[in-house]
Each structure stands twice: as C-alpha cells, then as structure tokens.
N, C-alpha and C positions, 0 to 999 in steps of 0.2 A: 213180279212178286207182290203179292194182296200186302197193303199198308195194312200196317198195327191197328185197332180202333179207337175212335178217341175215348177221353174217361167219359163222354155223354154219351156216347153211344155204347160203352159196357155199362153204364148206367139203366140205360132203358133196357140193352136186356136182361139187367140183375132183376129191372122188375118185374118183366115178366115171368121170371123164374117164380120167383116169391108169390106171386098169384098162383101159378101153378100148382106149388108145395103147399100154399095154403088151402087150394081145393083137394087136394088129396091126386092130382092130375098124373098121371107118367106122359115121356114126352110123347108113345105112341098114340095115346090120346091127343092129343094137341097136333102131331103131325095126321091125323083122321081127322081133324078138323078143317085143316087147313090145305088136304089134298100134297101135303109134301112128306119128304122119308122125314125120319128120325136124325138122322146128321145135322139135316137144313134146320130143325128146330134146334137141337143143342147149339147153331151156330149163332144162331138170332139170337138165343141168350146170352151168349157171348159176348154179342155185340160185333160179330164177323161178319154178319150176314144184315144186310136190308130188310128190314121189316115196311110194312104199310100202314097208316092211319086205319084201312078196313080189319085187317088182321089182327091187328089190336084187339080193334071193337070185339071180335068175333072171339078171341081170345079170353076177353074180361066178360064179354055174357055167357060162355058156356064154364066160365071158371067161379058162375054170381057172384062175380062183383059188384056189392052197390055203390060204392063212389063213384058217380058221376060226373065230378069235378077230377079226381083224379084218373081217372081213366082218360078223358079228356085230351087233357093234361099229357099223357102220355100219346096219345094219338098225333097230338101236335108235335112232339118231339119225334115220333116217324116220320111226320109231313114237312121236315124239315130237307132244302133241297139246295137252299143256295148255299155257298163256299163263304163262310166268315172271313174278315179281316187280316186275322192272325195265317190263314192258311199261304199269307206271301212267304213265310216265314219257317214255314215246314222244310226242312232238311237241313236247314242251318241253324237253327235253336231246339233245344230239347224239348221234345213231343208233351213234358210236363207244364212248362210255361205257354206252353199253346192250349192247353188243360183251362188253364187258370183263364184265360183270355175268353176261351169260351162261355166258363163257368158264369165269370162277371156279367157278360153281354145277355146270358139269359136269365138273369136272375132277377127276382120281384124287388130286394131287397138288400145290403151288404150292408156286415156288420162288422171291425177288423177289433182285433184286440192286440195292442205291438207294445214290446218291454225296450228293445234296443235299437230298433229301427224306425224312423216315421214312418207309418202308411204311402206305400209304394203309388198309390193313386195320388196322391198329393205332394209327390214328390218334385222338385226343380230338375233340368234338366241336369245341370251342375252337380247337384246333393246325388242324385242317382248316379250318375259317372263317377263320382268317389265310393260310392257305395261294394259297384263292383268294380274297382279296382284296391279295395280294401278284399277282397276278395282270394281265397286260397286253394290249390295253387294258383298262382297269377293268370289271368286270360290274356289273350292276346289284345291289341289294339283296337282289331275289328270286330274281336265278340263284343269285347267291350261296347263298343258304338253301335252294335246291333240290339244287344240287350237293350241301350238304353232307348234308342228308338223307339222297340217293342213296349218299353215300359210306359213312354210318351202318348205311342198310341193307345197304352191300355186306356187311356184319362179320358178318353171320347167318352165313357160312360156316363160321367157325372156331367156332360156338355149339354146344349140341347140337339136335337130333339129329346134325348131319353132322357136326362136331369136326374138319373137313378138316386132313389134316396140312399145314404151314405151316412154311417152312426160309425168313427172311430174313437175308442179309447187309448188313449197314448199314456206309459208310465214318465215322469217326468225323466227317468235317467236316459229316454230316449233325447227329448231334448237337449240334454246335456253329452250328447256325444257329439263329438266334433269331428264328422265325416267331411271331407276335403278343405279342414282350418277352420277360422272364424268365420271368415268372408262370407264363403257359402254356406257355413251356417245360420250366419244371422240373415243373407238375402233364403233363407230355406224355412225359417224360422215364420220367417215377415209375410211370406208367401201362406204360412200353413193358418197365418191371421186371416187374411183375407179371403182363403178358400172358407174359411168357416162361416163367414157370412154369408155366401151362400144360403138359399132357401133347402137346397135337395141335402145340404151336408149339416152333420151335426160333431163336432171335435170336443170329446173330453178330457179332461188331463186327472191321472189318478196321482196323485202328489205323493211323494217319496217315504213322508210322514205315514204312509196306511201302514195299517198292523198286518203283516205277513203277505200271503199273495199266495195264488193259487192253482196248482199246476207246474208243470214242467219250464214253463217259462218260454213256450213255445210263440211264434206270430200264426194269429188267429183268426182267418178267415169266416165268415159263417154265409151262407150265400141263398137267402129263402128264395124257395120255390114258389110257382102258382100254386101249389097245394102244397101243408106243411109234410107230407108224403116225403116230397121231391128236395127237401130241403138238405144241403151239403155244407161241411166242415173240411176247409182244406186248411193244413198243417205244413208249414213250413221243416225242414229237414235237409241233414247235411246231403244225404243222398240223392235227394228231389225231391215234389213237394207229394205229400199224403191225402188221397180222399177219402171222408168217409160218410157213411149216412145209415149206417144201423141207428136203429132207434134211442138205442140203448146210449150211445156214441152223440150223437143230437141232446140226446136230455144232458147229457156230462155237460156238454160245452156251452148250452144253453143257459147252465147252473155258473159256470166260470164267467158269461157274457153279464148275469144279472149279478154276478158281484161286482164285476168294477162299475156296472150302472151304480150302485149301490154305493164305491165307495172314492165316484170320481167327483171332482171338481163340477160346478155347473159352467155349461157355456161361458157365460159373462168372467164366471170366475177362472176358468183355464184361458182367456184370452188375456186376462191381467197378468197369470203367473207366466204365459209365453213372453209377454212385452217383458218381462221382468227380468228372465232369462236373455231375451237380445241385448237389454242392457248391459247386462252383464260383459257381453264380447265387445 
C-alpha cells in the first residue's frame, strides 16, 4: 500500500498547483509538458507522486514564473532524497509529529509563540514526560517514552552544526504551571535560563500584566522558509497539529507574532522575571 504523503511533500505540490492556476494552465497542459497523462500530474500536486528538480523548472518557465529564488527553492524540495531522522519513527507516532520534525529541520528560521506550555524545543527531558503524561486520554508507558524521545531529538536543531535561529515568546502563566511538581519545574525553569544565552535562541516573556491577548490561545509555531513563499504556520490542536500557509493565514499570524514582540519582556528582563518565579518554588 503507497504511504500517505508527508505535509512537505503535499506542500510542494500545493505549489505547483497554485502556479498552475495562476497561469491560467489545465492539468492537460502541464501533463503536454511533461510527456505524462493527466492522473500523474493531479498526483504530483498532491504530493502522491515524485516530482524532479528538472520538472519543476520546466513547470515554473512555461507557467512564467519570475521568482527565481522561489522556484529554486522548490526544486530543491524535489531534489530531496535522503530519509530524515524522524522517519525511525513512522508507524509508531502519528504521521503529524513526524510533520513537525520535518517542518523544523527545514526551516530558515522558528518562531514559537506558547500561553500554557514551554516551547517543546527547550524542554527537559523530565518537564516533557510530565507533559504527556498530563495528557488525555492517558497514554501508555511506551508512547509516553517514545514521544519524549522524539521530542529530545527534535532539539538537535538548535545544536551545532545547524545552531537554527530560535525567537520564543512564552506567556508567564506558562511558567507558572507546574508540569510534573516543583522539582522539575524549577530544574525546567533553570534549564529555559540557560538555553537563552545561547547565541542562536532568543526567549521572551510577555508578563501576565499585558492588556488582553490575541487569538484563540493557540501554541504557535511559525516556520520561515528559503523564500517568504514557503513559509508555514503550524497550530497546535486537540485533534493533531494544523498546517497552514495561505497568504492570508501567514499575514494573521505574522500580526499575532509582532504583538507579543511588541508587548514581551526584553531578554535581560524575562531572565530576571524567570529567576523570580524559580524562587518562588
């Protein structure tokens, strides 16, 4: 049975679709292009079917396209061939947290916005084991310890070689939830000091004091692309996690990213209000 595709790979063919439509193209045009039936193109949009770095090209010059950066950009997302990290983990964790793993690992840039959770990239191995076993309905032992794993490995990102730049907003009521006690609160708290010194991470705290807040109250990934094209908004949800990247979808959450820029703590100063809260426990 053909595996599902992942969300990067329905990705690249949303966009080739969207080129398409915006040349005015039917798919029999494009499958005349490319010497294949009409099936095989609906599938490549899809994201069911393998496309090629040259197919691309050939696709984005008779569709004139002039970005050049993003056309690219997308070729390089066809000439992708090795099997990522996350893929030990296909058929034992949901094909959505394999999503995410991917998303991170390609991305230029991450920017999280979190109201009740810390940022899962900066989490202890501890804090994250509480996390999903705070968790509803209960998981079993071994998801649990898989989850957290996977979540371990997701941190290779911010490591070196990649040192990915990393701008989280945290609402303080996040630090004030007491995921698996004090204990590993405060060694979880102590950990999220230290990770912010860091050169690649930047941690701010929007203080409980702000006046209202914005949105659904959702955790907030924003994951910029080589080209602001490519760039994705993944949503946190009871059902699994959401992606999106209409433009329209990008500007909203872009708008929600520049308010808490706007109404967080600075660095020095969300480091003081964190020590302030470990005291506390």
């Amino acid at each position: 049975m053909r595996r599902a595709p992942t969300e990067r790979q329905q990705r690249l063919g949303s966009e080739l679709r969207k080129l398409r439509l915006a040349a005015g193209a039917s798919t029999q045009y494009a499958a005349g292009l490319l010497g294949l039936d009409r099936a095989k193109v609906s599938n490549m949009e899809a994201g069911t079917r393998i496309t090629s770095p040259e197919r691309v090209r050939t696709l984005a010059s008779n569709y004139d396209c002039s970005g050049g950066a993003y056309v690219e950009a997308l070729a390089a997302m066809a000439s992708e061939t090795e099997t990522g990290w996350w893929e030990q983990y296909r058929g034992t964790l949901p094909s959505g947290l394999l999503d995410i793993a991917e998303l991170e690992w390609h991305a230029e840039r991450l920017i999280t916005g979190q109201i009740v959770h810390l940022p899962g990239l900066l989490h202890t191995e501890e804090y994250a084991r509480a996390v999903f076993d705070a968790g509803l309905p209960p998981m079993s032992r071994f998801e649990v310890e898989l989850r957290v794993k996977h979540r371990m490995d997701r941190q290779r990102v911010l490591d070196e070689p990649a040192c990915l730049p990393y701008v989280g907003y945290v609402h303080e009521a996040a630090l004030r939830m007491q995921f698996g006690g004090r204990e590993v609160t405060r060694k979880q708290l102590e950990h999220l000091q230290v990770m912010s010194e860091r050169d690649n991470i930047t941690l701010r705290i929007i203080p409980a004091g702000s006046d209202g807040f914005p949105g659904a109250g959702h955790a907030i990934l924003y994951a910029e692309g080589p080209v602001p094209q490519l760039d994705t908004v993944q949503l946190d949800s009871t059902h699994g996690p959401e992606f999106l990247h209409a433009e329209a979808q990008l500007a909203k959450f872009r708008a929600h990213l520049d308010w808490m820029d706007a109404h967080s703590l600075s660095t020095g100063e969300s480091r003081t209000l964190i020590h302030s809260v470990v005291r506390e426990l």
